[in-house]
N, C-alpha and C positions, 0 to 999 in steps of 0.2 A: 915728206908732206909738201916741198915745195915743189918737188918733183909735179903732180896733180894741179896746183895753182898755175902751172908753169905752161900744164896741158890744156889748162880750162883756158887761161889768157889768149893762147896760139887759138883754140877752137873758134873763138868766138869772135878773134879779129880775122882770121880765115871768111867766116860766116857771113860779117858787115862785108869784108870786099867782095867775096861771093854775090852776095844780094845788090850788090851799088855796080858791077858789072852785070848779071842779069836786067838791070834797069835797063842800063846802057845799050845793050845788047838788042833786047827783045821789047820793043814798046806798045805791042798788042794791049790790050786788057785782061785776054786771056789766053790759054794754052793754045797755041797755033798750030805749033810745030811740035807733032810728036816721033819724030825722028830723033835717032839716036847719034849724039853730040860726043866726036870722037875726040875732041879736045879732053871735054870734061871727061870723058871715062878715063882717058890713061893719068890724069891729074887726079882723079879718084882711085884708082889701083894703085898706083904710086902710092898717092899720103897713107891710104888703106895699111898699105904694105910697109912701110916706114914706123907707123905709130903700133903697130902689132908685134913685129919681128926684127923693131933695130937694139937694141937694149942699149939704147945711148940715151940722153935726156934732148938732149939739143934736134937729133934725128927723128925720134918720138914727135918732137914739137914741132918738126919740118911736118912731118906727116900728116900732126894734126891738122895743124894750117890749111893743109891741101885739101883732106878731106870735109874739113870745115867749111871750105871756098866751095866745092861742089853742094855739100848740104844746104849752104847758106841760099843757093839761088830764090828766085820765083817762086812763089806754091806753084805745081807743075813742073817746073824744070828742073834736071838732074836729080830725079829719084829711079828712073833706071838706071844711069851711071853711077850713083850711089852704091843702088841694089847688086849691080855685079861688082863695083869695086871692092866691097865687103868680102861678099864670098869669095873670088879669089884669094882676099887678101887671110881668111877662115882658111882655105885650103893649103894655104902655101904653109899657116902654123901648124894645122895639124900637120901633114909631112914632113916638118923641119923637128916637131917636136914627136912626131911617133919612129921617127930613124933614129932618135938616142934610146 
């Protein structure tokens, strides 16, 4: 159970620094820039991949963090890095877990 507390905690402080860096970052008002942010995508596949396929606690909450840090941004920013960190991160379970 703590396990989960443990996951929500990392997500959500992931999230606030995700969103206090997109401030930082981007000072438009609104979506400027819809190029694709190569930063955020591999820090989104990364956490993706960590919180899905580490079976650690501590690695899970690396994960989470990271992918919380991309989710957290801008309304507009990094929901395409989001969108492929996931699925990558879907792909690599299924294969890891359809070869046993």
């Amino acid at each position: 159970m703590l396990d989960y507390l443990f996951y929500l905690l990392t997500f959500v402080i992931g999230s606030i620094l995700g969103l206090l860096y997109s401030y930082k970052l981007h000072g438009e008002p609104y979506v400027a820039d819809s190029s694709l942010d190569i930063k955020a995508l591999i820090i989104s596949v990364v956490g993706w991949v960590l919180a899905f396929n580490s079976g650690n606690v501590i690695l899970g909450g690396i994960g989470f963090l990271l992918a919380g840090f991309v989710m957290g941004e801008r309304p507009g920013y990094g929901r395409k890095e989001t969108a492929i960190g996931l699925a990558i991160a879907i792909i690599i379970y299924l294969i890891l877990h359809l070869m046993m």
